[in-house]
Biotite code that builds the C-alpha atoms (Angstrom):
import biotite.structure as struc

atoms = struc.array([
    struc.Atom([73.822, 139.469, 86.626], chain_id="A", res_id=1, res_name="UNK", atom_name="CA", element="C"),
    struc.Atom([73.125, 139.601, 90.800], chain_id="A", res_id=2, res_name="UNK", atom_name="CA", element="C"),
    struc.Atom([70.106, 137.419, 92.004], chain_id="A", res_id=3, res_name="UNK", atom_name="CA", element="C"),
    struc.Atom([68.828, 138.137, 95.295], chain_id="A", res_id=4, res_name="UNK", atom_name="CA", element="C"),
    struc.Atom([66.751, 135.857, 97.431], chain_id="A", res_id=5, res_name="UNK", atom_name="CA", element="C"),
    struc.Atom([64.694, 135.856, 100.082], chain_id="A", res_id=6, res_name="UNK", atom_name="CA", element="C"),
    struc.Atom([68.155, 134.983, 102.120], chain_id="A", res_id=7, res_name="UNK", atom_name="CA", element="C"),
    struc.Atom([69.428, 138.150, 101.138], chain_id="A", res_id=8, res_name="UNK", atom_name="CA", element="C"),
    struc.Atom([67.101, 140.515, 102.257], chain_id="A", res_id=9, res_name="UNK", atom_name="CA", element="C"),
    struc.Atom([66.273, 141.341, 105.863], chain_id="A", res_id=10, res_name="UNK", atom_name="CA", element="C"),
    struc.Atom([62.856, 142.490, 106.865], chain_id="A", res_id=11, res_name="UNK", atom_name="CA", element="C"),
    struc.Atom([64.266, 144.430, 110.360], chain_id="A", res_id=12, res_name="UNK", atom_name="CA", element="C"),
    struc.Atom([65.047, 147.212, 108.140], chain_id="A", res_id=13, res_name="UNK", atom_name="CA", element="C"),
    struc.Atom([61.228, 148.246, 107.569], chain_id="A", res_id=14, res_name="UNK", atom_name="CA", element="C"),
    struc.Atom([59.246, 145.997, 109.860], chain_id="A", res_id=15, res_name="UNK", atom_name="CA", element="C"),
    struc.Atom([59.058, 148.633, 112.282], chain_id="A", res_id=16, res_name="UNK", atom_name="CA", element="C"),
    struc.Atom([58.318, 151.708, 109.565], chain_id="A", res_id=17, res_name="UNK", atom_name="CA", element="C"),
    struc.Atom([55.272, 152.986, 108.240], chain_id="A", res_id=18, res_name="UNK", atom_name="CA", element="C"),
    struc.Atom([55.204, 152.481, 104.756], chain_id="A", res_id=19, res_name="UNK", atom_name="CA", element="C"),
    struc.Atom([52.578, 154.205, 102.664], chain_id="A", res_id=20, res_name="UNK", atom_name="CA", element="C"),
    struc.Atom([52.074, 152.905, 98.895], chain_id="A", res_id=21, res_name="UNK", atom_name="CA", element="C"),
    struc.Atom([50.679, 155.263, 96.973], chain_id="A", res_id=22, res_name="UNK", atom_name="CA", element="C"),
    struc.Atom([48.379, 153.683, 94.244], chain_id="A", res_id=23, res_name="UNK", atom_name="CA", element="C"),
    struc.Atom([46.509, 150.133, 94.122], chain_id="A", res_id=24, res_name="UNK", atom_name="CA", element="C"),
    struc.Atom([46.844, 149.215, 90.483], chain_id="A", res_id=25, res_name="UNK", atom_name="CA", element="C"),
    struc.Atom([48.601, 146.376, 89.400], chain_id="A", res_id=26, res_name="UNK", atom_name="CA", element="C"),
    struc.Atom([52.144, 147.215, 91.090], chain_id="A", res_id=27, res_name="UNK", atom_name="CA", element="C"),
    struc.Atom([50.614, 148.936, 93.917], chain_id="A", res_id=28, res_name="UNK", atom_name="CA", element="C"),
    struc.Atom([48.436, 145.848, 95.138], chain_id="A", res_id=29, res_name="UNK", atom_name="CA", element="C"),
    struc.Atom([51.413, 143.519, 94.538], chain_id="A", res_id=30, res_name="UNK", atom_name="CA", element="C"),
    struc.Atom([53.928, 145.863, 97.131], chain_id="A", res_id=31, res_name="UNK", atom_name="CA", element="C"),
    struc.Atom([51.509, 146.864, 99.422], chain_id="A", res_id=32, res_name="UNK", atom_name="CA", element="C"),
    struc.Atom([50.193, 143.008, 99.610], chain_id="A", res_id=33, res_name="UNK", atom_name="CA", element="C"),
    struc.Atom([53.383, 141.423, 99.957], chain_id="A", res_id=34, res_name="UNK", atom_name="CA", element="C"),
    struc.Atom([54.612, 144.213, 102.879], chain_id="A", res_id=35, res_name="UNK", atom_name="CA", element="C"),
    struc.Atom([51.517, 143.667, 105.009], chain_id="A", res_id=36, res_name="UNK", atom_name="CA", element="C"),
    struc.Atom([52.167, 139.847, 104.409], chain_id="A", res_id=37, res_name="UNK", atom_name="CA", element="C"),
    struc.Atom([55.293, 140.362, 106.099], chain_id="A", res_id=38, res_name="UNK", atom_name="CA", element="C"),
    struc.Atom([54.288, 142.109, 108.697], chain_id="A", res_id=39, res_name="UNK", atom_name="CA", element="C"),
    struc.Atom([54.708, 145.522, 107.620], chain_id="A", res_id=40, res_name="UNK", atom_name="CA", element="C"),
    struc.Atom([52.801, 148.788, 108.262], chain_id="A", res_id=41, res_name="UNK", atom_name="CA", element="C"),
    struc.Atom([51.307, 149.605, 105.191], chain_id="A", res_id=42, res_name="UNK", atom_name="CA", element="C"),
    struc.Atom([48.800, 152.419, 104.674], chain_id="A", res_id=43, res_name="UNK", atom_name="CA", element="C"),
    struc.Atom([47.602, 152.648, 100.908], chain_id="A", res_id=44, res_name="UNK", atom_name="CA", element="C"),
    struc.Atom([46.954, 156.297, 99.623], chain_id="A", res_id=45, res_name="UNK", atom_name="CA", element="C"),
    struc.Atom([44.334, 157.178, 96.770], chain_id="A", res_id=46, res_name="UNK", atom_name="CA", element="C"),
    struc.Atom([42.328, 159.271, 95.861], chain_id="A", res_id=47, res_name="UNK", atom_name="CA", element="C"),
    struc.Atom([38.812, 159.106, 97.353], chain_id="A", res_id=48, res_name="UNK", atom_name="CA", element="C"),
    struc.Atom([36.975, 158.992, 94.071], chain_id="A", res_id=49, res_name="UNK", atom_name="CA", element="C"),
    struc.Atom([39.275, 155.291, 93.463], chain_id="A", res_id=50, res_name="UNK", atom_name="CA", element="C"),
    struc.Atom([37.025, 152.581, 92.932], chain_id="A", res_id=51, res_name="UNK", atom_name="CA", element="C"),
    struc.Atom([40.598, 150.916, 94.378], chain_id="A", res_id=52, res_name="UNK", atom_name="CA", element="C"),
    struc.Atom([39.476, 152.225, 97.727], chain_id="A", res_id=53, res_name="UNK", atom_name="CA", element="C"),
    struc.Atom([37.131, 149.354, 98.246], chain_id="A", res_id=54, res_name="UNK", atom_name="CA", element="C"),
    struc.Atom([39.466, 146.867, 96.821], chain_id="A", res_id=55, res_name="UNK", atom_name="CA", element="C"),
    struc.Atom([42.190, 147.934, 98.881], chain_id="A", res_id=56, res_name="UNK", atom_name="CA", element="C"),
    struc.Atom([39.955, 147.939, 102.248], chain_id="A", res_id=57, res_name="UNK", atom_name="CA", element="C"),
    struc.Atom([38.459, 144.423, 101.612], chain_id="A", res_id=58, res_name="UNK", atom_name="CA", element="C"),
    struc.Atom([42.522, 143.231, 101.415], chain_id="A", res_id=59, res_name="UNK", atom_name="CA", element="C"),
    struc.Atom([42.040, 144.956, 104.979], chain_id="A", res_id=60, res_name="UNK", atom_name="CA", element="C"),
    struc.Atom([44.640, 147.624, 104.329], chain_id="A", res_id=61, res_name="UNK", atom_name="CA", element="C"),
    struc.Atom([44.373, 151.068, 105.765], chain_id="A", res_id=62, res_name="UNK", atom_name="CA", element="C"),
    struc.Atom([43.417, 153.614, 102.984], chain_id="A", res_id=63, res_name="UNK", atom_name="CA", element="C"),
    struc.Atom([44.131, 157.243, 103.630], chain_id="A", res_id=64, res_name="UNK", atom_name="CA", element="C"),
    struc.Atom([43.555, 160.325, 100.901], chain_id="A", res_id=65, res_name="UNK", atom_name="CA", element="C"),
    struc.Atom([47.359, 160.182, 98.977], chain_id="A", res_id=66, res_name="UNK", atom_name="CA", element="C"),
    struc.Atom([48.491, 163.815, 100.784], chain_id="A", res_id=67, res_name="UNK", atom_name="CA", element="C"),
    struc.Atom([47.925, 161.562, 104.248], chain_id="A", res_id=68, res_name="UNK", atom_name="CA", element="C"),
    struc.Atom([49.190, 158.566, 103.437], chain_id="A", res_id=69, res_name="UNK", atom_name="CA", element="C"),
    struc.Atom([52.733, 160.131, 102.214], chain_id="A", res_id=70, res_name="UNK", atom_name="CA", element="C"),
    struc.Atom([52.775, 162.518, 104.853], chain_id="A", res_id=71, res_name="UNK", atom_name="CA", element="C"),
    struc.Atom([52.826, 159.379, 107.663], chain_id="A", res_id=72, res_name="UNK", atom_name="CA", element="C"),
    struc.Atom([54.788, 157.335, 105.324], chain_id="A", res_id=73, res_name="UNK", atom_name="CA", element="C"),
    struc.Atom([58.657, 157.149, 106.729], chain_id="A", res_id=74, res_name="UNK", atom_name="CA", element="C"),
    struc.Atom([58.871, 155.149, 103.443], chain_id="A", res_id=75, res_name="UNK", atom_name="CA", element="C"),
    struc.Atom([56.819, 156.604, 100.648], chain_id="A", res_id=76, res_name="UNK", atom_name="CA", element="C"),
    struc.Atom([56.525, 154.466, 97.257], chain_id="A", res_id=77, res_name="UNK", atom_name="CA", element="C"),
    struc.Atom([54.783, 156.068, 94.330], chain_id="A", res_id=78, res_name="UNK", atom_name="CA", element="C"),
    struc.Atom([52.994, 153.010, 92.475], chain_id="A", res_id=79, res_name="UNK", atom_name="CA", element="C"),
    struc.Atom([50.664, 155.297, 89.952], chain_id="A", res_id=80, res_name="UNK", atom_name="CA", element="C"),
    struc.Atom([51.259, 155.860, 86.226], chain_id="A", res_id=81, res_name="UNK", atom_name="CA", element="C"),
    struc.Atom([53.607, 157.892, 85.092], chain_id="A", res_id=82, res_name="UNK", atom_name="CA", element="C"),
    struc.Atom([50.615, 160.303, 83.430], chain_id="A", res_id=83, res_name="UNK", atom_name="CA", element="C"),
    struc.Atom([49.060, 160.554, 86.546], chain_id="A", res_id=84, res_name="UNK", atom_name="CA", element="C"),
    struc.Atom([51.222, 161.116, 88.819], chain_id="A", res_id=85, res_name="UNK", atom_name="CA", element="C"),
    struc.Atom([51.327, 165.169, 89.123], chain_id="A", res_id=86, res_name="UNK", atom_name="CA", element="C"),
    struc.Atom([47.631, 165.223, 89.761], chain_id="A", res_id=87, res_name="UNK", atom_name="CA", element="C"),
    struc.Atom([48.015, 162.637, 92.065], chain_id="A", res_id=88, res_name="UNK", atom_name="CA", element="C"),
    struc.Atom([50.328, 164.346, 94.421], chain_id="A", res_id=89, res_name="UNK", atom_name="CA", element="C"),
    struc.Atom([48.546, 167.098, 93.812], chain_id="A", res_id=90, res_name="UNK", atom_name="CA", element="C"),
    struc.Atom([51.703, 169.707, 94.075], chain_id="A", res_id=91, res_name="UNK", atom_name="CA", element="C"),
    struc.Atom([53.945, 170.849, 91.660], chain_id="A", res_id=92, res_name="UNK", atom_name="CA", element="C"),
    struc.Atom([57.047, 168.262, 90.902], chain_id="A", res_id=93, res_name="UNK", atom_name="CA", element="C"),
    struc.Atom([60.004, 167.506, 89.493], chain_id="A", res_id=94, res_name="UNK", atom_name="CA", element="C"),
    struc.Atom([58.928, 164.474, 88.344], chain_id="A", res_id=95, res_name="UNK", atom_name="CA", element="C"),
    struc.Atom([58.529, 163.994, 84.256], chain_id="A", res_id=96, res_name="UNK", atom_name="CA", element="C"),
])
């Protein structure tokens, strides 16, 4: 098994990308945490009804309605449950 370490990873790669995480739950707050710890641009999309919105905004990230947030995202991650991802993207899919 690989093990990668800090060492191995180089931040110039995204540093100077907008990254929008989509979702604030558990794995969501983790990424989008860590990204704007390293100096990242990182603009959080939910859903306006979220009560994640305030959470997210008191971490003092950017929080943009999902459709926004992907669409300025040059890196888009999709943090949400699997069940709720379709309405949260709000479009039809391919995803399961």
């Amino acid at each position: 098994m690989q093990v990668y370490y800090d060492r191995d990873a180089d931040l110039k790669y995204i540093q100077n990308r907008k990254i929008a995480v989509i979702g604030f739950g558990s794995q969501g707050h983790a990424h989008a945490m860590n990204l704007a710890d390293s100096g990242c641009d990182v603009v959080v999309g939910l859903k306006n009804t979220s009560a994640s919105v305030a959470k997210a905004q008191k971490a003092g990230l950017r929080v943009l309605p999902v459709r926004q947030a992907a669409e300025q995202g040059e890196i888009v991650m999709i943090l949400v449950p699997t069940n709720l991802r379709r309405g949260s993207m709000k479009a039809k899919s391919h995803l399961p």
